[in-house]
N, C-alpha and C positions, 0 to 999 in steps of 0.2 A: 491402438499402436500409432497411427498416421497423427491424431493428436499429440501424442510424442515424442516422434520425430520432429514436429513443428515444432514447439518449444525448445527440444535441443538447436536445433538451429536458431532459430529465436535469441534465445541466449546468447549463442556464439556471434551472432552479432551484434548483441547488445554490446557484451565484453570488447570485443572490439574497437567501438566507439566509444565505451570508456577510458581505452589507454588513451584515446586521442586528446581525450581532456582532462581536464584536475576535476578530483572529486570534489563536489560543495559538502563544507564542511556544515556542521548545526548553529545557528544563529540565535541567541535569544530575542526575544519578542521588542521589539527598535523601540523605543519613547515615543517615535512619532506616530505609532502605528496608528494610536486612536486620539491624534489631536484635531479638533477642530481646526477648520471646515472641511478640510478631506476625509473623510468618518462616513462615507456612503459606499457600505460594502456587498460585495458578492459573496455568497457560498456555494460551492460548487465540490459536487464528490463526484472523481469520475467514473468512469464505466468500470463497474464491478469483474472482477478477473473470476472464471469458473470457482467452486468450492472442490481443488484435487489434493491427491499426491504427487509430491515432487522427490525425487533419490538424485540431487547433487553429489557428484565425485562420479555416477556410473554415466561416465562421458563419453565410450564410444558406440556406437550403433547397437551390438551384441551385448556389450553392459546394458543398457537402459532397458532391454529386448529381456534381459534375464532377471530384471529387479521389477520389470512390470510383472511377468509372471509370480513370482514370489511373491508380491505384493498384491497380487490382483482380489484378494476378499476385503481388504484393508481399502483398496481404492474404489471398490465397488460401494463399502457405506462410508465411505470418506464423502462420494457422490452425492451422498443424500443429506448433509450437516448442511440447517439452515446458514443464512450469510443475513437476517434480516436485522440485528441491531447493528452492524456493520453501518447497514445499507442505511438506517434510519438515523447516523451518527451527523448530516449538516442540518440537521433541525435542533441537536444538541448544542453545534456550537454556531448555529444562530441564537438559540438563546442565550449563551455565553458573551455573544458581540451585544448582545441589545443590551444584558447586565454594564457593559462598561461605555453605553452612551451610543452604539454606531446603530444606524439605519442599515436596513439586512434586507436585499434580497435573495430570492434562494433560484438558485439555476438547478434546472432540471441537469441529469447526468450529461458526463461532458466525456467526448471520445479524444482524449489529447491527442490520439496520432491523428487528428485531424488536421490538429495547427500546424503552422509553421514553427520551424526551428528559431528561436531567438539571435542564434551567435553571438551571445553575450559574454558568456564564459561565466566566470565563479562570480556569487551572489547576485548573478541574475539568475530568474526563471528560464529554464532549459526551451520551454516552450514559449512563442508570441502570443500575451493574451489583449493585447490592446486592442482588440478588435471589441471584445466584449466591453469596456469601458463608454462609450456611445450609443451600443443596443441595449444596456441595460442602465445608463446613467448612475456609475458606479465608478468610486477612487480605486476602490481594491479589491483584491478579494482572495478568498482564502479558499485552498485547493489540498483535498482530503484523496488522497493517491495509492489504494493497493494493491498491491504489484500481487503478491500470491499471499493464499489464503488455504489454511486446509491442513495437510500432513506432510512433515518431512521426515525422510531419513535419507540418513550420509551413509554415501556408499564409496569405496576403491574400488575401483576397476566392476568387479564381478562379488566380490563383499561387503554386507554391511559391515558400516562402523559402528554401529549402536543401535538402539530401538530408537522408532519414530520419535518425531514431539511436534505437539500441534503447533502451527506457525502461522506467523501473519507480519507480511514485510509490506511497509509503502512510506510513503513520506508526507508530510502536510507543508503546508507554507502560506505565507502570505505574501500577494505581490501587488508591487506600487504598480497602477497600472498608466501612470505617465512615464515612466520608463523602464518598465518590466522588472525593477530593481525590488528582492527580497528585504522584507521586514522583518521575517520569520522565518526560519528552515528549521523541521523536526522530523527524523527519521523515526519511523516505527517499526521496531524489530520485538517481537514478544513470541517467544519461542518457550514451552513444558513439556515436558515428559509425563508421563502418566504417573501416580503414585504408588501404583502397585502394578501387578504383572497388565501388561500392555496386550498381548496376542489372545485376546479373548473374543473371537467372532462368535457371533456375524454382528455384535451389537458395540463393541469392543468400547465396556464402560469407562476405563478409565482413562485409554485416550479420547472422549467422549467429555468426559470433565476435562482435560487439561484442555480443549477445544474453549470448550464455552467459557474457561479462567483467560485464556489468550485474548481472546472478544474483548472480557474487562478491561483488562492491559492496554489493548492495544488503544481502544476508545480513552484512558486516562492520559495516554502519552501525548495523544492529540488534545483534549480538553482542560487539563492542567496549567500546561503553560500561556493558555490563551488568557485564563480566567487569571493569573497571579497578577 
């Protein structure tokens, strides 16, 4: 429950600091991204976010308190769904970069709330990574970002709106690291529902498949456009 309550607030102030600024819209992949001599890049996935359940819409204290409960067998083996080709996705598109000429190192996982804030605004990186450009003698690099991973279902207030669907939200990009300026911006959103009846504990097979279909997805939205 105290995990939770953290993420609703979490949230609430995410959302917050979102009105504050304009969303970055999706960028396709810049011409310059892989020209010579600037072509020495990073890969960097950051810190993996738990494998839960999320119930968006049940927003206040007593909602989330009542959809956890309802939800609690479902969150219980939502707990145990590997996250490992996720996690094994910047050796992917390491090999994707080295196909189209760039020199690839690979950065161990990266905690962004670490960095500093950029203040850049729209098609810059939200985060400062110029720091990493000197320690690792790198132009750029490209940053594999998932925010949640696992099951959701939308709630009103104290009802669901539908059965779960596996989900997995983050973003990738790629950043000039002479001035933090986006090459690349691609949101991963890959959300299914199961294809037949979903409420089938403790193993609950078929949101169980649309889990491990959302993985495909989500890994294609990021290595697709890298490779065109």
């Amino acid at each position: 429950m105290n995990t939770r309550l953290s993420a609703l607030l979490i949230s609430a102030t995410f959302l917050l600091t979102a009105c504050a600024s304009a969303p970055q819209l999706p960028l396709p992949v810049a011409p310059q991204a892989f020209a010579a001599p600037a072509n020495n890049y990073g890969v960097v996935l950051a810190k993996m976010p738990v494998v839960d359940t999320q119930f968006p819409g049940a927003s206040c204290l007593l909602c989330l308190a009542a959809a956890s409960v309802a939800n609690s067998d479902l969150t219980k083996y939502t707990k145990t769904l590997p996250a490992d080709d996720l996690a094994g996705l910047n050796k992917q598109v390491a090999e994707v970069l080295k196909k189209r000429g760039a020199k690839v190192t690979m950065i161990d996982q990266l905690d962004l709330s670490a960095l500093p804030d950029s203040g850049k605004g729209v098609n810059f990186a939200y985060k400062d990574f110029s720091s990493l450009k000197a320690k690792y003698n790198i132009d750029k690099l490209v940053v594999v970002n998932f925010r949640t991973v696992g099951i959701e279902r939308t709630y009103a207030a104290y009802i669901p709106n539908g059965d779960p669907k596996a989900t997995i939200v983050g973003e990738s990009y790629i950043v000039n690291l002479n001035d933090n300026s986006l090459e690349w911006f691609q949101r991963i959103t890959a959300m299914k529902a199961s294809d037949g009846k979903w409420d089938e504990p403790p193993k609950f097979p078929g949101l169980t498949n649309a889990y491990y279909q959302v993985i495909e997805l989500a890994k294609d939205s990021v290595l697709t456009p890298l490779a065109q």
